[in-house]
C-alpha positions, 0 to 999 in steps of 0.5 A: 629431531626424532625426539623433539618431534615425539615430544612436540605430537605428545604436546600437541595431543596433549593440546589437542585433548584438553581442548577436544574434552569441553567440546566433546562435553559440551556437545553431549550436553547439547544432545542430552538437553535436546533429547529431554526437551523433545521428549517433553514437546513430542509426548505433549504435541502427540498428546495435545492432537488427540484433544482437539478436533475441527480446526481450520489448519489442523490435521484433515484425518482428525478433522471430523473428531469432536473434542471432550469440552467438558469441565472435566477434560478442560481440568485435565488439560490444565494438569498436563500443561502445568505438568508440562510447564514443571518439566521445561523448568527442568531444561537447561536452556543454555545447553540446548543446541541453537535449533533447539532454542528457537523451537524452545521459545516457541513451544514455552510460548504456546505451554504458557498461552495455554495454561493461561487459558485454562486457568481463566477457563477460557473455554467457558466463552466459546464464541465472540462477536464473528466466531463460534463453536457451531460458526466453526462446525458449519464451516467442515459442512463446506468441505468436500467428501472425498471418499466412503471413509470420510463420509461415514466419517463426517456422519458420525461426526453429525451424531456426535453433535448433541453431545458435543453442544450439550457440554459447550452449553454447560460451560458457557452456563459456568461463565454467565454464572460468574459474568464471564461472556463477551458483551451483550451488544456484541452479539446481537444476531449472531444466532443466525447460524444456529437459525438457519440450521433448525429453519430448513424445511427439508434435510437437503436444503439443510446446511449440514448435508451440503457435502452429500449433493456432490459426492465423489465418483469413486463411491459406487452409486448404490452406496452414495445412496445409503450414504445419504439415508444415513446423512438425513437420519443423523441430521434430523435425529442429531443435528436438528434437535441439538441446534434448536436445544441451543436456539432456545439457550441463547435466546432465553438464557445467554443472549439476555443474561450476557454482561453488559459492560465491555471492558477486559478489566470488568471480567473476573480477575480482569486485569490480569486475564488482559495481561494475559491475552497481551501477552498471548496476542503480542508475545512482548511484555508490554502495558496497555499504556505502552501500547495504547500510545505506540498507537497515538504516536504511530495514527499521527505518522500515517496521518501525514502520509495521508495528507501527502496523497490528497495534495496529490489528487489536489483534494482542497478539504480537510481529511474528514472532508476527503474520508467523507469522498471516498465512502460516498462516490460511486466510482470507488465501489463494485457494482456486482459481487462479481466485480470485487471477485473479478478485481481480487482475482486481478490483484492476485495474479499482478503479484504473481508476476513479481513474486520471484523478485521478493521472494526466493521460495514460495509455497506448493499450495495454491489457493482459491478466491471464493465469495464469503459465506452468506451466515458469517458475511454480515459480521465479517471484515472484508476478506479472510485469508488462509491455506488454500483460500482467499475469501471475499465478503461480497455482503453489502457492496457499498461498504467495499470499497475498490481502493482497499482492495489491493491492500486486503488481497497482499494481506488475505492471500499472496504474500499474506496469509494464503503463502505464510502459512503454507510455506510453514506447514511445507517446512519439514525442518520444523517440529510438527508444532511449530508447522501446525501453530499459528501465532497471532503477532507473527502471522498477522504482523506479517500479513499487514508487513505484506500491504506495505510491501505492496508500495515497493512491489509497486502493486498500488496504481493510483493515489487512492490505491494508496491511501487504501493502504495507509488507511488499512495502516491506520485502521491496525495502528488504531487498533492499538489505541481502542482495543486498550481504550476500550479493556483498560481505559473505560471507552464506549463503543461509540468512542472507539467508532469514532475514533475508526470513523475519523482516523480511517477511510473505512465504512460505518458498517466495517466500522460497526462490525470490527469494534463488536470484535475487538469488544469481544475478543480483548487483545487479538486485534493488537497483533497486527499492528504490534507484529508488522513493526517488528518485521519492519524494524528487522528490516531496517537493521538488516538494511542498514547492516548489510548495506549493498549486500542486503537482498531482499529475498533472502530477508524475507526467506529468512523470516518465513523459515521460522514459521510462527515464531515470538516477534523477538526471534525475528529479530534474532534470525536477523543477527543471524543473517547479518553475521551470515553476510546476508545470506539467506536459507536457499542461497542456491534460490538467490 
């Protein structure tokens, strides 16, 4: 017996090592693919922070630091990136732990937008129909100075600018050069910003010395007041001179030699610069083709659900009858800015007090609902949502219509994009580019995942209610037919209005509005529509795995701890949560 069981613990260790050796080799396979691949990401991501400055998601102490635009610096990004690039090709991807993988598909993602941003030297069209450089800028003069070192911060800042316009100007000389611009008519106006600034008649009335008016307690009075010397020499030998310099440009020279075509495809190399921004915006290999007859066959779906809300309220017309109904009777409309403020407040709050029932984690930052600021309003959609905001374009009252509202407030602020994207900057398991990134087909496919949730939230009071959430739902699927209409397949602006116009319960002046973006921006507006079904389609597998043990707030825990991922990565954290029974990330928040 003896014997037999020294003999049987030698073969036992002898099992025991021959199949320890594998695990031990490929664990430290793991470790070394994962060190080398998060020297790489940590080294550029470091790196990558330095190069930029004002961002609306960004890092507040490096929000004051204007960037190196120049064609110079622009051309050393490229040589990291591709560097960069070089080096994840070196990365055995299958020796990656699972964490890693996931954090590998997203940060190849970002190097590979990137790169091709460059390549098609993006940065020489820094603005489009509703955003730009200086837009961007004017937007930090909103914020509050909280202590000394941040205003003289913020002045530097200010003397900074001339430097800083003088090489986006130079760059965008480079584009108009080689016909690389948005499109003539969708700029028309857009120089109010630029205006408003050269116009004020005294510094205080000046928009960039906003931040100054209230300055914070904890400066001394005698040093607020230097404070504000100094802020009113920067602006009036800074500010002022470069945004007349760039008046003058884009009135003479951008505005009157931009292209007049709108088409992607007619830029330079258009074809593929589309591809590229399909490929950056959706995160899936698709043709416009593809895209353009999802759209078709999605538009004809919620038309029927449209049909089923007017049997509803007994509408005797047909859907261009009822359409013309609900932009033109008064009872659909605000009659002050601060009623649609008052009703947006309302919304937010409602879902407030069924958020537990959906979700089992949200996120420690609150946010505001404030009214759009009056130099982007006119070109701005009805609101936009982010960390800590919610904004609502009060602009033109009769073109914002009640009925939308609920829809857009689940969209712009809880549980859209004022709960998405905190939740993902609060999450410490992430890398910190994965917590700073925003991906377009995931943020926005959620947020437009979110108007639908609404309907089982039980969010929508009456039948119009509704039907402004299937109009919102067409107005996205729409986006997937104009948007490639109008880059691959030669549509006019007025064809893709009319296509918005007839599918949708928006408002000429939206209408106007939004196709100038989608014009302007090729690509973007095909996120939305693109990421919600891939949420919608991770549910229904869920749903259908799980059977009664699916939960619908660990499914949407599990989704939202990814952050900003690829739409294929919902799908594979839904794998991972039918083989995990349905168990969520905090099951201790079930």
């Amino acid at each position: 017996m003896t014997i037999f069981g020294g003999r049987g613990w030698l073969f036992a260790g002898a099992a025991f090592i021959s199949l320890a050796a594998p695990q031990a080799q490929a664990q430290s396979a793991a470790q070394t693919a994962d060190q080398a691949f998060e020297t790489i990401y940590s080294s550029e991501y470091d790196w990558r922070q330095k190069q930029f400055g004002p961002s609306e998601d960004g890092p507040k102490d490096q929000a004051l630091v204007l960037p190196d635009v120049s064609a110079k610096a622009q051309a050393a990004r490229l040589a990291r990136w591709e560097q960069v690039e070089k080096q994840l090709a070196t990365i055995k991807v299958d020796q990656l732990s699972p964490a890693q993988k996931i954090n590998f598909a997203v940060y190849k993602g970002q190097i590979d937008a990137l790169v091709a941003e460059q390549r098609y030297h993006e940065y020489e069209k820094p603005l489009n129909a509703d955003t730009s450089f200086w837009g961007d800028l004017a937007g930090w003069a909103r914020e509050p100075l909280r202590d000394e070192a941040g205003a003289r911060r913020y002045i530097a800042m200010l003397r900074d600018i001339p430097r800083y316009y003088g090489e986006q100007i130079a760059n965008m000389r480079s584009g108009l050069k080689r016909g690389f611009t948005p499109a003539q008519i969708t700029l028309q106006g857009r120089d109010i910003g630029v205006e408003q600034v050269v116009q004020a008649k005294v510094v205080e009335e000046n928009p960039f010395y906003a931040p100054f008016k209230t300055l914070p307690a904890i400066i001394p009075a005698n040093v607020q007041a230097q404070l504000r010397s100094d802020a009113q020499a920067a602006i009036a030998q800074a500010v002022v001179p470069a945004h007349k310099t760039l008046l003058i440009f884009l009135r003479q020279e951008y505005l009157p030699g931009a292209r007049k075509d709108l088409a992607a495809y007619t830029l330079p190399d258009g074809k593929a610069y589309y591809q590229s921004k399909i490929r950056e915006f959706v995160t899936l290999d698709k043709s416009p083709e593809q895209i353009h007859q999802i759209g078709l066959t999605e538009m004809a779906r919620i038309r029927s659900q449209m049909a089923e809300v007017m049997q509803q309220v007994d509408f005797k017309g047909d859907l261009p009858a009822f359409l013309t109904f609900l932009r033109t009777d008064p009872q659909f409309y605000p009659k002050t800015p601060q009623d649609l403020l008052n009703r947006a407040a309302w919304i937010a709050k409602t879902f407030d007090g069924k958020a537990s029932q959906y979700f089992g984690r949200m996120p420690r930052m609150r946010f505001a609902i404030k009214p759009m600021p009056d130099d982007i309003a006119p070109f701005y959609t009805g609101g936009r949502g982010g960390p800590g905001i919610y904004l609502v374009n009060t602009y033109n009252l009769p073109s914002r219509p009640y009925y939308s509202q609920i829809a857009l407030t689940l969209h712009e602020s809880a549980p859209g994009h004022a709960m998405q994207m905190p939740l993902a900057a609060e999450n410490k398991d992430l890398p910190a580019f994965r917590r700073d990134s925003y991906l377009s087909a995931y943020g926005e496919g959620w947020a437009l995942y979110c108007e639908a949730l609404g309907e089982d939230m039980g969010m929508y009071e009456t039948p119009y209610d509704r039907f402004g959430m299937l109009s919102y739902q067409a107005w996205r699927a729409s986006r997937l037919v104009v948007d490639t209409g109008i880059h691959a397949m030669g549509w006019s602006r007025k064809q893709a209005q009319d296509y918005l116009h007839d599918n949708t319960a928006l408002s000429d002046h939206e209408i106007e509005t939004e196709v100038d973006r989608y014009i302007a921006w090729p690509g973007q507006a095909l996120s939305y529509y693109m990421g919600e079904l891939a949420f919608v389609d991770a549910r229904k597998k869920a749903e259908k795995a799980l059977g009664p043990k699916f939960n619908i707030r660990a499914f949407h825990d599990a989704v939202l701890a990814l952050g900003a991922v690829p739409l294929p990565l919902i799908d594979q954290r839904v794998d991972q949560l039918i083989a995990e029974d349905g168990k969520g990330p905090y099951p201790d928040e079930e």
